[in-house]
C-alpha positions as CSV (number, residue, x, y, z in Angstrom):
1,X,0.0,0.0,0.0
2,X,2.9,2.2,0.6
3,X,4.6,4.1,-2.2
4,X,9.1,3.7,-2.3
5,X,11.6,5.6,-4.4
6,X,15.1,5.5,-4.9
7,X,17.8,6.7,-6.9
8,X,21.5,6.8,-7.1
9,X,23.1,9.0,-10.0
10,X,24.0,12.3,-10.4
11,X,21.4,14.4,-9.8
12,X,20.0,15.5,-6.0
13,X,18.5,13.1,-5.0
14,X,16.1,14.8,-2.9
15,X,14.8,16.7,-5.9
16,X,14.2,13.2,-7.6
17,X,12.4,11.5,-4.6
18,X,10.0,14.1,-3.0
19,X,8.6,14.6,-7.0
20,X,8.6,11.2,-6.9
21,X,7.0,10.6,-3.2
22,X,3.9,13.0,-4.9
23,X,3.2,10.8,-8.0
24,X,3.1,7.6,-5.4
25,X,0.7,9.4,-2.7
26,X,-2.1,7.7,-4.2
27,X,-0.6,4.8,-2.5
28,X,-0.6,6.0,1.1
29,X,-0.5,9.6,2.8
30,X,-0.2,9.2,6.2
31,X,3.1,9.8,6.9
32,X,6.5,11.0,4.3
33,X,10.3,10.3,5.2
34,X,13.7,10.4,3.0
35,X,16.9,9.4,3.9
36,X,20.0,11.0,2.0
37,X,23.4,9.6,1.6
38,X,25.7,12.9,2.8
39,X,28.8,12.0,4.4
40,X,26.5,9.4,6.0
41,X,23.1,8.7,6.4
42,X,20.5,11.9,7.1
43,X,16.9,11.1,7.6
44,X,14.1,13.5,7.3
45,X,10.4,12.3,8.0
46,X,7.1,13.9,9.5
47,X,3.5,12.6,9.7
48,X,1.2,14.0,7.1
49,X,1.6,14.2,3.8
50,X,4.3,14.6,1.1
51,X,4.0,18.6,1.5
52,X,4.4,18.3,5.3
53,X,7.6,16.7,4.8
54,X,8.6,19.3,2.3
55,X,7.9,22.0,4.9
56,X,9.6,20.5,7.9
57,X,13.1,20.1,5.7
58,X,12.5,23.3,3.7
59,X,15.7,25.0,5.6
60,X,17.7,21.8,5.6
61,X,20.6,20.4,4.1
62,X,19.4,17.9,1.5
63,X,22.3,17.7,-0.6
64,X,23.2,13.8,-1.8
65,X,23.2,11.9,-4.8
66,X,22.0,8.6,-3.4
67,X,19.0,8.3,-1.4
68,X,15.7,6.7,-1.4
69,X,12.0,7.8,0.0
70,X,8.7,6.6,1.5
71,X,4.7,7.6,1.8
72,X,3.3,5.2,4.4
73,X,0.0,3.5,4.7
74,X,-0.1,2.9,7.9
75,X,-0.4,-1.3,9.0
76,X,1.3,-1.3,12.2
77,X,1.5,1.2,14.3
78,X,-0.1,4.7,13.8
79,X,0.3,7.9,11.7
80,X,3.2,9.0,13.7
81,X,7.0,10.9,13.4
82,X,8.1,7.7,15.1
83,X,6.5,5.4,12.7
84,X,7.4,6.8,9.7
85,X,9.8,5.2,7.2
86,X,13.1,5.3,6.8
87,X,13.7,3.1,9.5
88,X,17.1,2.0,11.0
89,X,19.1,-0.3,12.8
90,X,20.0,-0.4,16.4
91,X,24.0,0.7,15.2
92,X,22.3,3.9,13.1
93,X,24.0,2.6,10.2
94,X,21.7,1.0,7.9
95,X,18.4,2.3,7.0
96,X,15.4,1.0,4.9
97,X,11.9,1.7,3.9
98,X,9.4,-1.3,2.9
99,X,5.7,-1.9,1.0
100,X,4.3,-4.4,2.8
101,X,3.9,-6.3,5.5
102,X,6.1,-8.6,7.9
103,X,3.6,-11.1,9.1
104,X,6.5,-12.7,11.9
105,X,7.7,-9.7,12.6
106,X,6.1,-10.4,16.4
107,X,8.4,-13.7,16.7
108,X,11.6,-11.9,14.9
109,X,11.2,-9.5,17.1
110,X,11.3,-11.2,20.2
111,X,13.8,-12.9,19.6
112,X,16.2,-10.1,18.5
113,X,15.1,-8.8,21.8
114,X,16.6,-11.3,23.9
115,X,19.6,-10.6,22.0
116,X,19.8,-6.9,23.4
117,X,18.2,-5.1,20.3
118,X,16.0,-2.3,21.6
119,X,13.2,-0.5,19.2
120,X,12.0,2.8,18.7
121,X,9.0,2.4,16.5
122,X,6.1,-0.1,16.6
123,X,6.4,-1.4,12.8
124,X,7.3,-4.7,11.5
125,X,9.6,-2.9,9.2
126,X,11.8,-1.6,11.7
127,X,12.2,-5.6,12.7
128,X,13.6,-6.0,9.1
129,X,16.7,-4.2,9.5
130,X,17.6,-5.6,13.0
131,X,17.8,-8.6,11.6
132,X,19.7,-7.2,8.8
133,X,22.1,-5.9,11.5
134,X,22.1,-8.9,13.5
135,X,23.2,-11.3,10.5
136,X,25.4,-9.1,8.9
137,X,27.0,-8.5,12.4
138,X,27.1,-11.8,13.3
139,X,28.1,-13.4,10.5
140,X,30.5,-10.9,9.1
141,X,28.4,-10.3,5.9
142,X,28.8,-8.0,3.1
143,X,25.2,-5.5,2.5
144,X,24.0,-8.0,0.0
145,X,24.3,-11.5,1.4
146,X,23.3,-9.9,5.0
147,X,19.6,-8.7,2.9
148,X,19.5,-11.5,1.1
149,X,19.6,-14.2,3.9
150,X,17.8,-12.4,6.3
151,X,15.1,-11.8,3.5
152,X,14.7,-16.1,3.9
153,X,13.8,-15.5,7.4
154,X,10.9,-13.2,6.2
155,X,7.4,-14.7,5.6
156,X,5.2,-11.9,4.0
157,X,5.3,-9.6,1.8
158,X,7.6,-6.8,0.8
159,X,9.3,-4.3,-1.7
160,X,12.5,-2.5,0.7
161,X,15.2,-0.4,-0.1
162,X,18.5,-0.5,2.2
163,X,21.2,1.5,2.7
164,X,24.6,1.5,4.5
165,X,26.7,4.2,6.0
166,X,29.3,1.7,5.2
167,X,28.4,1.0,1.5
168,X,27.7,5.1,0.8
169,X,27.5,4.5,-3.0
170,X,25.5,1.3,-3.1
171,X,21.3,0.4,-2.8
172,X,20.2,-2.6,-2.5
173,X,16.3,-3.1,-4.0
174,X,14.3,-6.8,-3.3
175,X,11.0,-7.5,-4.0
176,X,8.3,-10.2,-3.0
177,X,4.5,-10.2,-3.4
178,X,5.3,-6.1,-3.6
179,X,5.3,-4.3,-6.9
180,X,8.9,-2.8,-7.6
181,X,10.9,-1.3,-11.1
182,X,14.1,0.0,-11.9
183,X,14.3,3.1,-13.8
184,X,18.2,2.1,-15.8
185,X,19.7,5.8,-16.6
186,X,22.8,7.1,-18.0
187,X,25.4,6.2,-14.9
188,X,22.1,6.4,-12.9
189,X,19.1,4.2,-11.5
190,X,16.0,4.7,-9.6
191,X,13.5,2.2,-7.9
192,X,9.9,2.9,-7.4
193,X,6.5,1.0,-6.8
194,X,5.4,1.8,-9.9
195,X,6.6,3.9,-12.8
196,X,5.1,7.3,-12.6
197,X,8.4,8.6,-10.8
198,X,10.3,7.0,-13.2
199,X,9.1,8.2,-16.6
200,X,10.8,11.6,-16.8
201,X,14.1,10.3,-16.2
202,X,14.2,7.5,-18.9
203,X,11.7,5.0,-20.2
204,X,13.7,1.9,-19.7
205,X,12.7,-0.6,-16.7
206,X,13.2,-3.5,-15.1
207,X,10.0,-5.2,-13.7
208,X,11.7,-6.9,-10.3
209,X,10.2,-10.2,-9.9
210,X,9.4,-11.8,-7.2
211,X,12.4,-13.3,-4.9
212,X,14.9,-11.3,-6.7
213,X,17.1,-9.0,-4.7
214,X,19.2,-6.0,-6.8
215,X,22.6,-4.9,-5.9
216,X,22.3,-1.0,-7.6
217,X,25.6,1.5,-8.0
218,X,25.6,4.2,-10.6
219,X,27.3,2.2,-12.6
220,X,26.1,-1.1,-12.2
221,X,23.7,-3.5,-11.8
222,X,23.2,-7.0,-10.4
223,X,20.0,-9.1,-10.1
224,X,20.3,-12.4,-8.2
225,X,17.3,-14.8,-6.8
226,X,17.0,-14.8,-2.9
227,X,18.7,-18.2,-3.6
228,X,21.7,-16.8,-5.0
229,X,21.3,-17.6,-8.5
230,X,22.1,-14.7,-11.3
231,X,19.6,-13.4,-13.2
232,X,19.0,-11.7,-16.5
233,X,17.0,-8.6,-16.4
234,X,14.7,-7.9,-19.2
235,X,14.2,-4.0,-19.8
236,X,11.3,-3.3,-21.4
237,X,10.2,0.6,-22.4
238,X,7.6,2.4,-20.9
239,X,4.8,3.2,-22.6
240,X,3.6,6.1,-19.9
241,X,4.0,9.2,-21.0
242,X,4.3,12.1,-18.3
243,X,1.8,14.1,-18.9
244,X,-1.0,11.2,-17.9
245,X,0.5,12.2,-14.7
246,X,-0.6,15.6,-14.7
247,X,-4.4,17.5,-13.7
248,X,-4.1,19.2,-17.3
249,X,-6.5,22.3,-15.9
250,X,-8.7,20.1,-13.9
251,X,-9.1,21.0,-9.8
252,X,-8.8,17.2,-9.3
253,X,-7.1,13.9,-10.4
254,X,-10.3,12.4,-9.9
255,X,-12.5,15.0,-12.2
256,X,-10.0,14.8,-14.5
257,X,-10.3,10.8,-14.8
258,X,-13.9,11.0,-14.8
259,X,-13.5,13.4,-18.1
260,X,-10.8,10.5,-19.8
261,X,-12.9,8.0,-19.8
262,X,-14.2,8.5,-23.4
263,X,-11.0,8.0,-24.4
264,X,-10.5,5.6,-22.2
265,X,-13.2,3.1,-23.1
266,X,-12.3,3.8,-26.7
267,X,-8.8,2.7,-26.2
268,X,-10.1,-0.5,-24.6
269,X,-11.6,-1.1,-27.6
270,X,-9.0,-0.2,-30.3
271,X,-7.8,-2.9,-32.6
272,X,-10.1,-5.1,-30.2
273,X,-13.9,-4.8,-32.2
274,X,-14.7,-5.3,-36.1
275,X,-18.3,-4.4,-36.2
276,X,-19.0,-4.8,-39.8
277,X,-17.0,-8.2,-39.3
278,X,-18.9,-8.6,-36.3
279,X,-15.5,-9.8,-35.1
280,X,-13.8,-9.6,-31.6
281,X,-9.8,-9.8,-31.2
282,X,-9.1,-10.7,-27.8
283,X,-5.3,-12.0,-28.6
284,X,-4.4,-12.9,-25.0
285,X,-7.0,-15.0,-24.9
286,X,-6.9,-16.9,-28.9
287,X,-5.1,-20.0,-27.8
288,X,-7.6,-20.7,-25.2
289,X,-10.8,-20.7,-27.6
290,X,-11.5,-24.6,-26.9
291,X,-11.2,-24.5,-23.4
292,X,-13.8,-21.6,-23.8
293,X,-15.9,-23.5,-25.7
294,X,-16.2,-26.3,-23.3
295,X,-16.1,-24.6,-20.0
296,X,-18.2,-25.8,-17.0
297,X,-18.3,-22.4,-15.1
298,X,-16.7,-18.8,-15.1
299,X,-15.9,-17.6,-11.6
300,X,-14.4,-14.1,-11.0
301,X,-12.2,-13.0,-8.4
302,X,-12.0,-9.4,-7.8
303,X,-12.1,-6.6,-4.4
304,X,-14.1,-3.3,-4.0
305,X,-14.6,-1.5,-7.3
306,X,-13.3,-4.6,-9.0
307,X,-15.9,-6.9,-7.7
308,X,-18.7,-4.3,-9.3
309,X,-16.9,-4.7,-12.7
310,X,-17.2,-8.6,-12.2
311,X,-20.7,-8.0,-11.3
312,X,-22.0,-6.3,-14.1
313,X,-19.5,-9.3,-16.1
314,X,-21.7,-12.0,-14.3
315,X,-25.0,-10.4,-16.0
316,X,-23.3,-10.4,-19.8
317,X,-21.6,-13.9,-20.0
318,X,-24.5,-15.6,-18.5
319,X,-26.8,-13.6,-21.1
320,X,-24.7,-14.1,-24.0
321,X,-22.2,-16.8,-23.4
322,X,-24.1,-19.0,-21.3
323,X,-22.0,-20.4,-18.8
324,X,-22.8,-19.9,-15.3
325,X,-20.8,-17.4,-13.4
326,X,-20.2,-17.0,-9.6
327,X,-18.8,-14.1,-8.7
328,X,-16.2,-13.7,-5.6
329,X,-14.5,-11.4,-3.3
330,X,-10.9,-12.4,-3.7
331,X,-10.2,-11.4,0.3
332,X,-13.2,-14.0,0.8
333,X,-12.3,-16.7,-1.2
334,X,-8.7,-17.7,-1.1
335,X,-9.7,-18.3,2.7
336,X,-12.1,-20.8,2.4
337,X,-11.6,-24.4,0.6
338,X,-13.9,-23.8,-2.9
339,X,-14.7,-26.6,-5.5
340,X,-12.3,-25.8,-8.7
341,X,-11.7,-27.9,-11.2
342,X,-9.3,-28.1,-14.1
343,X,-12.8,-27.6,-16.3
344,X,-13.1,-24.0,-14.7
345,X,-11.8,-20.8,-16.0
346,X,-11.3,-18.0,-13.3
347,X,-11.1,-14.5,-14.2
348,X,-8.6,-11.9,-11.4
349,X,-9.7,-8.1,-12.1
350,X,-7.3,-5.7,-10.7
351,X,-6.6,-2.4,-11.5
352,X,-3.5,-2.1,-10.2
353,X,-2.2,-5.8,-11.0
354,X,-1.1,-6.1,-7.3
355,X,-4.2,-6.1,-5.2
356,X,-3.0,-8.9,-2.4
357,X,-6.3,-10.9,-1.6
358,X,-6.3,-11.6,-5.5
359,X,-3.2,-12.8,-6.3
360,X,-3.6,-15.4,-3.0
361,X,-7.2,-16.4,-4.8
362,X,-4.6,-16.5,-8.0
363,X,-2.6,-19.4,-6.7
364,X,-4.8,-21.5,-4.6
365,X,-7.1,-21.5,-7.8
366,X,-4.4,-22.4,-10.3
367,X,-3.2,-25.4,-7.7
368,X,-6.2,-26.6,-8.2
369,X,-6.2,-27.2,-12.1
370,X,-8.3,-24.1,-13.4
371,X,-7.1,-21.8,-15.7
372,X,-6.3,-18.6,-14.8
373,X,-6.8,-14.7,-16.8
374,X,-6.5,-11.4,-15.5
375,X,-8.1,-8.2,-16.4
376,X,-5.5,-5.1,-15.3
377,X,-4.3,-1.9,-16.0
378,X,-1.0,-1.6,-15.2
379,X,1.5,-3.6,-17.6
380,X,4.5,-5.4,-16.4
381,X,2.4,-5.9,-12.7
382,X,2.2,-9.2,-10.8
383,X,-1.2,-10.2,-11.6
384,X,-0.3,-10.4,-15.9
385,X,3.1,-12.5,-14.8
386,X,0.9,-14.9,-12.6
387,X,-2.5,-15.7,-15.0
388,X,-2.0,-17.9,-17.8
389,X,-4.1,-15.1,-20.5
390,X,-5.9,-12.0,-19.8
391,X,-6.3,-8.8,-21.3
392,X,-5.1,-5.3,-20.3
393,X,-7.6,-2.4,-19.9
394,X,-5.4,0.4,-21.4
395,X,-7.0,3.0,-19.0
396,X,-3.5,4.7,-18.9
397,X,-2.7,5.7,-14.9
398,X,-5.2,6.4,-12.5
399,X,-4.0,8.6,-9.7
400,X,-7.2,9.4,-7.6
401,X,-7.6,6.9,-5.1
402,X,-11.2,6.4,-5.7
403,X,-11.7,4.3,-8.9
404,X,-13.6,5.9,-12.2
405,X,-12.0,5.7,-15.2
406,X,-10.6,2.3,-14.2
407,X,-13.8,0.7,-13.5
408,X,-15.1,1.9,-16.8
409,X,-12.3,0.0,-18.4
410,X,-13.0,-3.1,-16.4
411,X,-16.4,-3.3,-18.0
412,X,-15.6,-2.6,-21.5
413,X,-12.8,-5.5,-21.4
414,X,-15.2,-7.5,-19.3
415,X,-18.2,-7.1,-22.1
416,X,-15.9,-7.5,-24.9
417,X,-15.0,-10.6,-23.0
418,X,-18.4,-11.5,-22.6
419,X,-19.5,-11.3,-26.4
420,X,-15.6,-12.8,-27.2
421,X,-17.2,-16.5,-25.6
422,X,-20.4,-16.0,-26.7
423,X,-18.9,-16.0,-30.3
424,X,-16.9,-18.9,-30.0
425,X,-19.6,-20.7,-27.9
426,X,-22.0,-19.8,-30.9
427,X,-24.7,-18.8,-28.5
428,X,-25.2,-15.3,-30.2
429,X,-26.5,-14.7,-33.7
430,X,-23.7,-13.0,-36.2
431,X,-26.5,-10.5,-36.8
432,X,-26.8,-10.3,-33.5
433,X,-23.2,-9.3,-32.8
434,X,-22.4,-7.0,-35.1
435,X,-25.8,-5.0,-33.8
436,X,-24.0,-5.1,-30.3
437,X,-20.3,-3.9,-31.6
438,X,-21.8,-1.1,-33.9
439,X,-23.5,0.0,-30.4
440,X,-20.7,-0.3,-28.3
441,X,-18.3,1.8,-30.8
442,X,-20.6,4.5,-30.4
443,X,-20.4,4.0,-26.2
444,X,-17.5,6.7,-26.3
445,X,-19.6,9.7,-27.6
446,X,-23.2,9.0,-25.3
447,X,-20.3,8.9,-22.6
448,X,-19.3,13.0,-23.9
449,X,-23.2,13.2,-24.0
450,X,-23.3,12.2,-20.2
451,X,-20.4,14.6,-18.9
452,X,-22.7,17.5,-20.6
453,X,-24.9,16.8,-17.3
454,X,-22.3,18.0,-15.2
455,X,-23.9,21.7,-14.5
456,X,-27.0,20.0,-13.4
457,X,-25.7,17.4,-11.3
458,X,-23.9,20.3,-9.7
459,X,-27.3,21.9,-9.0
460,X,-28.4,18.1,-7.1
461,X,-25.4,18.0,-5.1
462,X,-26.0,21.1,-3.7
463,X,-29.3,19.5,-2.3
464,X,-28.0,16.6,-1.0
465,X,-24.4,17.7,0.2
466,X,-25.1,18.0,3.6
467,X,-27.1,14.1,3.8
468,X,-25.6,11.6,6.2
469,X,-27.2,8.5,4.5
470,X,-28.1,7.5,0.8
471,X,-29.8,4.2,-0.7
472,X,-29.0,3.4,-4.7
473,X,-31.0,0.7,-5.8
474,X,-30.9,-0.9,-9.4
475,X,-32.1,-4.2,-11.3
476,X,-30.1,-6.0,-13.5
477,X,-27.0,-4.7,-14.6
478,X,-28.5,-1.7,-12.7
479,X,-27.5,-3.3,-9.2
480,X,-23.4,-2.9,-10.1
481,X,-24.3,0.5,-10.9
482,X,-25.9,1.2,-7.8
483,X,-23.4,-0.5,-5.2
484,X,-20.5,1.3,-7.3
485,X,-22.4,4.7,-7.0
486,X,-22.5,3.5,-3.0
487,X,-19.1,3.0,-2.9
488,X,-18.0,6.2,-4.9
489,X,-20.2,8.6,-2.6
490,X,-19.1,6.9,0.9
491,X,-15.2,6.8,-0.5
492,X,-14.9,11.0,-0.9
493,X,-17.8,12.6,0.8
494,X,-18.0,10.3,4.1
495,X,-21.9,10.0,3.7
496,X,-22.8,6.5,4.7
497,X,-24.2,5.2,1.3
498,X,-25.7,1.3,0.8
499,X,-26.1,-0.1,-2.8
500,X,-29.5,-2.7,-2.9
501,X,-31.2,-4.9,-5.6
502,X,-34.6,-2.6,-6.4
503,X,-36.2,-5.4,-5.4
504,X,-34.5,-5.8,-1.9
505,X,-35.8,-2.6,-0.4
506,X,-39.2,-4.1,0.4
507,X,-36.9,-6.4,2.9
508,X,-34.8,-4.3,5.0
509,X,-33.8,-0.6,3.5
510,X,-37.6,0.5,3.3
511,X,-37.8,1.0,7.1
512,X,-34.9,3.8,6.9
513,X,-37.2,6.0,4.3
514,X,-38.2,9.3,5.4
515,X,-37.9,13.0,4.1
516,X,-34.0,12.5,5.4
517,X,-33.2,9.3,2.8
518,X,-32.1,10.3,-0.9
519,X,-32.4,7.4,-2.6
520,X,-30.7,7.2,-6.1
521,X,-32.3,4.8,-8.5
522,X,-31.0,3.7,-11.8
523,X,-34.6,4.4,-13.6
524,X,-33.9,3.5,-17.3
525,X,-35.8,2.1,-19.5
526,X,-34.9,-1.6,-20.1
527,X,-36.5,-4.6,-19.3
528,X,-37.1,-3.7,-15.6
529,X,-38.3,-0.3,-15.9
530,X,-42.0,-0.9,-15.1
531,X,-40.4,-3.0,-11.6
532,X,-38.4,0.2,-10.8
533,X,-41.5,2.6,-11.3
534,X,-43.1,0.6,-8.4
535,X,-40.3,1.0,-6.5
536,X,-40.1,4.6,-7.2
537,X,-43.2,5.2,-6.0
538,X,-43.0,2.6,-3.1
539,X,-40.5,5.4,-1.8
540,X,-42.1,8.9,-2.7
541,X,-45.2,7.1,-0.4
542,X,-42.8,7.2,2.3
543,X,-41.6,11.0,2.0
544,X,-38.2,9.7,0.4
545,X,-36.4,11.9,-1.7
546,X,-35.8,10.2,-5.5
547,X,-32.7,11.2,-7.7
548,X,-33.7,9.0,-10.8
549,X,-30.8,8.4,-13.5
550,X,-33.3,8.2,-16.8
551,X,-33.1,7.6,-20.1
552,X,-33.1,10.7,-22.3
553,X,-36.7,11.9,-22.9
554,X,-37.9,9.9,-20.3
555,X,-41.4,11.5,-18.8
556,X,-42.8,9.1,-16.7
557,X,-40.1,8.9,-13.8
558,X,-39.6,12.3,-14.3
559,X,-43.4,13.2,-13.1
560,X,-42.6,10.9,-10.1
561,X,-38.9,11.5,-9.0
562,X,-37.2,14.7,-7.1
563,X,-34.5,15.3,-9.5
564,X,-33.7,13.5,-12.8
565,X,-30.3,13.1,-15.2
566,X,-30.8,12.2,-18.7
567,X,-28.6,9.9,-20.1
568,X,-28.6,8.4,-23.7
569,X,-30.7,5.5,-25.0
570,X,-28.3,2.5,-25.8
571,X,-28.6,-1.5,-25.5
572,X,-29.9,-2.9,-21.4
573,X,-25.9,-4.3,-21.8
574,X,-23.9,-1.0,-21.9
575,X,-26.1,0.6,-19.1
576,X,-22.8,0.5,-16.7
577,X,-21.0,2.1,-18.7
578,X,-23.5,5.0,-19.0
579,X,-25.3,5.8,-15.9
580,X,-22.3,4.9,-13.9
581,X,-20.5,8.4,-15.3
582,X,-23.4,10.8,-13.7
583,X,-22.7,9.0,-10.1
584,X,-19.2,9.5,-10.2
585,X,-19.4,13.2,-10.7
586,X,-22.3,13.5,-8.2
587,X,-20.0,12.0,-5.8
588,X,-17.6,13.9,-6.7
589,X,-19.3,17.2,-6.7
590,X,-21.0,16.5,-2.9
591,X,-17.3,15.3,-1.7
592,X,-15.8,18.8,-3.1
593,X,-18.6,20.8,-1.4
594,X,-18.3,18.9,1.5
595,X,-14.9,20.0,1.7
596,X,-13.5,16.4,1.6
597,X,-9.9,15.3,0.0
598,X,-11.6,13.6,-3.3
599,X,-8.3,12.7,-4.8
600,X,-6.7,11.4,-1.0
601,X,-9.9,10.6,0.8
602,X,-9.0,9.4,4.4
603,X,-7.8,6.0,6.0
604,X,-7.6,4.8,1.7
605,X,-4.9,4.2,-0.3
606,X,-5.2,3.0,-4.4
607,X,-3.5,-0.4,-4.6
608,X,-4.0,-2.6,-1.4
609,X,-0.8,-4.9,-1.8
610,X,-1.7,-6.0,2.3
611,X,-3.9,-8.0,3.7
């Protein structure tokens, strides 16, 4: 969940980590700390975020050409000066920051405490370089070989960085079940979670893979396996360019991703859909057309947004594929002992191709025998190495923490999917299909026609901005929508917000209906529209306020409900990908009025890489 950097060159190093530390708050703001090689090690680090750092050290030295940086998401032990990362050894003289999480820390570090180490912080990382210090002290190890066999002591998860006041011109990078990549300069390098710190300097990387351990100087580079063995990087060039990493003139990341997502879905498509053909190229997924065509069940894996995208997923390959399709939370599933079979085809969704829960459900699925794709946005991430197939989304990055654009994404890979087995299933007519693709190509512009609400949707968050609860109910492919509009709402405004089946709220949610309930109902006109008027007016009889999302030119919810937002009239199957664009800016617009962090929103990070 945390966000590293590191770099070793010839540039200050400070200047390249705290711009760094800001592309990776996404991953965790509760605390900021850099430590600079200068003579020997100097450690700066304050709770708060990234600019709170900046503030404390403005009048400091910060000179240094090798150092390395940390935002935290806190796991153990809270926000605090104390637990913020770098941490370092009992000695002072080696120092490291770590994503992820130490699960025997509590055992290490008992027993390091019999051996007279004392500690100053209450994190599992801070356990990690003891032991580095105790091995390396006892044993008379270089840096390396001191990391690398302590790292076999280690059960969890982690991406560190460690440095030496003895080894001043020398970082040594290791990765397992944590995302890490190396940046490879000119005479320089620089480590990160993720590449958006990198992609200034040079677009050459180096994915580290799991149990591999990097000795880094400016001028060279060594990658070994925890178990010794050399190993041959593969540098692969980035395809990020920097200016996705940017607000281009928008207040927020998040409004800003909520305006790409035209572009996004249309990239998700591109070279992927021949409508005249009636033709979808999935190529990740070609050499697996028979298994397709004789699969028993679909399950999907996913967590939080994720999950919605697999939701909406279940509706369209049942409809059009016809296989049956049980949908799972990943955090759920890999703890209890499911039936999988070699006949079974499970489908990970990540966005960030790290999330932790699913890559566990990853493994114990494909120990079973079933066959494994992922749907993810970030190339060169765990979850793409680990699946045998899958497809990427192409969303580009997504820097607010609470998920639009990617979700989108999700479900326009996930229907393409969807009609993809239907085809080779031959449960869906040629005609059939193309009428579906011609639709779908045209999803990118009704989305434009969607954003052109945003005035209005202003005007109805002004009205409900100061709420404390909110219902969303749907039907069909309507009930993702709702529990993602939930989830958006409660994510950046803090307004407790439930998503329900339409259906549902006669057993349970109606008692909580009075003149203090909004209740937002996906209102358009498919094959459930009659059901949902009922509803409707199920809740108007009980003083409930209705925000209906309608299709355009719609006049009989609009009689009945409080406020309406017109949205385009398109095919029951890319309703998602529509009415889900006028929640995410209401959200966003009651979250921003509210005065709430919409980009940062509190106690979340992006990617949760821990259990």
């Amino acid at each position: 969940m945390c966000g590293i950097v590191g770099y070793i060159g010839h540039r200050n190093a400070w200047d390249v980590i705290i711009k760094g530390l800001h592309r990776l708050e996404y991953r965790g703001y509760d605390s900021a700390g850099v430590a600079l090689m200068n003579g020997d090690i100097k450690t700066y680090k304050k709770a708060g975020k990234v600019s709170d750092l900046e503030n404390f050290a403005h009048d400091l030295d910060k000179s240094g050409s090798v150092g390395m940086g940390h935002t935290r998401w806190a796991t153990h032990g809270a926000p605090s000066d104390r637990n913020s990362h770098p941490h370092y050894s009992g000695d002072g003289r080696l120092s490291i920051i770590h994503n992820g999480i130490i699960e025997n820390y509590a055992v290490l570090k008992e027993a390091l405490q019999l051996k007279g180490h004392e500690f100053r912080s209450d994190t599992d990382t801070e356990v990690l370089i003891h032991l580095i210090e105790e091995i390396q002290n006892s044993d008379g190890l270089e840096l390396f070989e001191a990391v690398r066999v302590a790292l076999h002591e280690v059960v969890g998860a982690y991406a560190i960085v460690v440095m030496s006041n003895e080894d001043p011109d020398v970082l040594i990078a290791a990765r397992k079940g944590s995302p890490m990549v190396i940046g490879v300069g000119q005479d320089e390098y620089f480590i990160a979670s993720d590449a958006s710190p990198i992609v200034e300097y040079t677009k050459n990387v180096i994915y580290l893979k799991d149990n591999q351990i990097a000795y880094i100087k400016r001028d060279e580079l060594v990658i070994k396996s925890t178990d010794n063995r050399i190993q041959t990087p593969y540098i692969q060039e980035l395809e990020l360019k920097l200016e996705m990493l940017e607000k281009g003139g928008f207040d927020h990341f998040m409004l800003k991703e909520i305006y790409e997502q035209p572009r996004s879905i249309k990239d998700c498509m591109r070279g992927r859909i021949y409508p005249n053909e009636g033709k979808i190229q999935l190529g990740g997924l070609n050499e697996y057309t028979e298994k397709l065509k004789n699969v028993d069940r679909i399950i999907i894996i996913a967590c939080g947004t994720s999950w919605h995208a697999g939701l909406v997923a279940e509706y369209l390959i049942e409809e059009y594929g016809r296989v049956p399709v049980e949908v799972e939370y990943a955090s759920e599933f890999r703890y209890r002992n499911p039936i999988i079979s070699e006949k079974d085809i499970v489908i990970a969704i990540s966005q960030s191709g790290e999330t932790a829960d699913t890559m566990a459900a990853i493994e114990m699925a494909k120990e079973k025998g079933a066959t494994i794709f992922g749907v993810c946005n970030v190339v060169g991430s765990s979850i793409p190495r680990i699946t045998h197939a899958g497809v990427y989304t192409h969303a580009g990055p997504e820097i607010g923490v609470a998920s639009t654009k990617a979700f989108t994404a999700q479900v326009t890979v996930l229907t393409l999917i969807a009609f993809f087995i239907a085809e080779k299933r031959g449960t869906i007519k040629q005609s059939e299909l193309v009428h579906l693709l011609t639709e779908l190509e045209d999803v990118p512009g009704l989305v434009e026609k969607c954003l052109e609400a945003n005035d209005h949707i202003v005007q109805i968050a002004e009205e409900l901005k100061d709420s404390r609860n909110c219902l969303f109910l749907g039907r069909g492919t309507g009930f993702p929508v709702a529990l993602e509009g939930a989830l958006k709402l409660k994510e950046i405004s803090y307004i407790h917000a439930e998503g329900y089946p339409a259906a549902e709220m006669k057993h349970g949610p109606i008692a909580l209906i009075d003149e203090d309930m909004p209740v937002v109902v996906i209102a358009t006109k498919n094959s459930s529209y009659e059901k949902v008027i009922s509803n409707i007016q199920e809740v108007k009889a009980r003083k409930g306020t209705v925000i209906a999302i309608v299709t355009e030119g719609d006049k009989d919810v609009t009689k009945m409900a409080d406020y309406t937002i017109e949205i385009p009239n398109a095919n029951e199957a890319f309703l998602p990908l529509l009415a889900t664009v006028p929640l995410q800016l209401l959200s966003y617009h009651i979250a921003v009025m509210r005065g709430c962090n919409v980009d940062q929103p509190r106690n979340l990070a992006k990617s949760v890489t821990v259990e």
